[in-house]
C-alpha positions as a Markdown table, in Angstrom:
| # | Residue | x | y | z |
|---|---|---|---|---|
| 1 | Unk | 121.2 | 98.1 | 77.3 |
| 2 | Unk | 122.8 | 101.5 | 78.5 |
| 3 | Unk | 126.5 | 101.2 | 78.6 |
| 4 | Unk | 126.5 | 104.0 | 81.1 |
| 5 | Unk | 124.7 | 101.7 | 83.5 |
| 6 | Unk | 127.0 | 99.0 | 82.3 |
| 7 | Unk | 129.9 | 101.3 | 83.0 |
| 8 | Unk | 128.3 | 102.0 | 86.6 |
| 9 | Unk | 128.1 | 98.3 | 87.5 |
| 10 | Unk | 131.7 | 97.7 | 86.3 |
| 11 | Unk | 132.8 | 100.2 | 88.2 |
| 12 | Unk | 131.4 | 98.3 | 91.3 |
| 13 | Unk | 132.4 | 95.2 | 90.8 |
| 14 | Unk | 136.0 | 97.1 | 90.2 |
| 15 | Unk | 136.2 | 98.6 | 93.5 |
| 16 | Unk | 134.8 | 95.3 | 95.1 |
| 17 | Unk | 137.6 | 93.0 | 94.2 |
| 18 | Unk | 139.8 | 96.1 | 95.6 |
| 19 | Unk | 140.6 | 98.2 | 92.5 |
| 20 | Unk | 143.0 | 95.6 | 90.0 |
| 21 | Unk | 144.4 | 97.0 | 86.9 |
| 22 | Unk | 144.0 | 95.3 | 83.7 |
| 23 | Unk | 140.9 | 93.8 | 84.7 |
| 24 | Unk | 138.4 | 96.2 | 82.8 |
| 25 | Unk | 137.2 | 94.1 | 80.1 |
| 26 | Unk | 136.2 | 91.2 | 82.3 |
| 27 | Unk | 134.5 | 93.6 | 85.0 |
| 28 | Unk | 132.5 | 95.6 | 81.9 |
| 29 | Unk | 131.6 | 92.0 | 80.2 |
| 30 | Unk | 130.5 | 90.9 | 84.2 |
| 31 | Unk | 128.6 | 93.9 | 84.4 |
| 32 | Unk | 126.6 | 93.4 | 81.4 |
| 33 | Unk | 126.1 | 90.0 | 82.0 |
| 34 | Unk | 124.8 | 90.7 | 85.3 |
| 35 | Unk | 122.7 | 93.8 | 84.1 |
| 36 | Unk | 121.1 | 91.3 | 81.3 |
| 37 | Unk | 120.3 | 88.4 | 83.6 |
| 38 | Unk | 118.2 | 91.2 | 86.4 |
| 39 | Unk | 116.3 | 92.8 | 83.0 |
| 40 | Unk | 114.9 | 89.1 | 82.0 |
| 41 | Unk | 114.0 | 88.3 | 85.9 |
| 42 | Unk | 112.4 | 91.4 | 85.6 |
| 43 | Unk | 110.4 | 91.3 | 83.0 |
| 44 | Unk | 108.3 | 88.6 | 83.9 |
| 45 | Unk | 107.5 | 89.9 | 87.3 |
| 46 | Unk | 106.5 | 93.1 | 85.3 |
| 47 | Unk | 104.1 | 90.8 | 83.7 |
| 48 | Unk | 102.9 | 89.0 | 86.4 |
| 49 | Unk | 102.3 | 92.4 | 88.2 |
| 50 | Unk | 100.3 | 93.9 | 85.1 |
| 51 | Unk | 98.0 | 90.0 | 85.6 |
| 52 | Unk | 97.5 | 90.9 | 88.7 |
| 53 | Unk | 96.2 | 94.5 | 88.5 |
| 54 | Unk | 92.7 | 94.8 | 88.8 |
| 55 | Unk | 90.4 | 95.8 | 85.2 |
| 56 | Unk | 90.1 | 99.7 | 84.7 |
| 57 | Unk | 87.2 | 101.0 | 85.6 |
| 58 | Unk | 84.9 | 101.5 | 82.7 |
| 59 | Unk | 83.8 | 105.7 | 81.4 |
| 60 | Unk | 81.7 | 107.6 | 83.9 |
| 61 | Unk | 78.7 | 108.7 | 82.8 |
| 62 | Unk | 77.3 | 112.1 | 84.2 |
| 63 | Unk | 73.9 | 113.1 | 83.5 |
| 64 | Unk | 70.5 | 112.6 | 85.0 |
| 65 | Unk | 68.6 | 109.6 | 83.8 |
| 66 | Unk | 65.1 | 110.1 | 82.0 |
| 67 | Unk | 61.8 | 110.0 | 83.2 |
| 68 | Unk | 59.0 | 109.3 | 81.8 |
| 69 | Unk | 56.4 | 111.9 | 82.6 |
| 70 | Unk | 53.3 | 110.9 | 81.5 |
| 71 | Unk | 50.5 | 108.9 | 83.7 |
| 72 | Unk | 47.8 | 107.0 | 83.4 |
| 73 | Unk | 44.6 | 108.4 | 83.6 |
| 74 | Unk | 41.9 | 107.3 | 85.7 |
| 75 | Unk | 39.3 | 105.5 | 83.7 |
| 76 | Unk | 36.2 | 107.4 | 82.3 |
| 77 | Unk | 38.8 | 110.9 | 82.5 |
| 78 | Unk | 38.1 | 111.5 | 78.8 |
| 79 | Unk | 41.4 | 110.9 | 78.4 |
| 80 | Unk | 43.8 | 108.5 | 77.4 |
| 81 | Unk | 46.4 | 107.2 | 79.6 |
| 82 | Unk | 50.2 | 107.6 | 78.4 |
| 83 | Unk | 50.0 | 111.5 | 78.3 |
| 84 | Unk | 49.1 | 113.7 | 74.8 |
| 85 | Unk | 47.7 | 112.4 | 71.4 |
């Protein structure tokens, strides 16, 4: 954890109870206590989001497919069907 975002957080909780003195060590250990406890609710939500995302689409493929060229002959052509020999 941070300890500037602890020191943040203690510093609220400071000016909430109206600025006491001597009280610094109880408002940082607060803070980090209250800092902890929002990073674990967090984290499953985080997971539970991630769940809930749909798949990734999968590569795209570019390109033009390919055709078969040859045809069938009409019978008695002289020649056979599927193209050259």
């Amino acid at each position: 954890m941070d300890d500037e975002r602890i020191r943040r957080r203690a510093h609220e909780i400071w000016e909430r109870e109206g600025c006491p003195e001597g009280r610094q060590d109880a408002h940082w250990e607060q803070a980090r206590r209250e800092l902890e406890a929002e990073e674990e609710a967090a984290a499953p939500a985080a997971l539970d989001a991630a769940a809930a995302q749909p798949p990734a689409p999968g590569p795209v493929v570019r390109g033009t497919p390919k055709t078969v060229r040859g045809r069938k002959r009409a019978p008695g052509s002289g020649e056979e069907s599927g193209g050259a020999a």
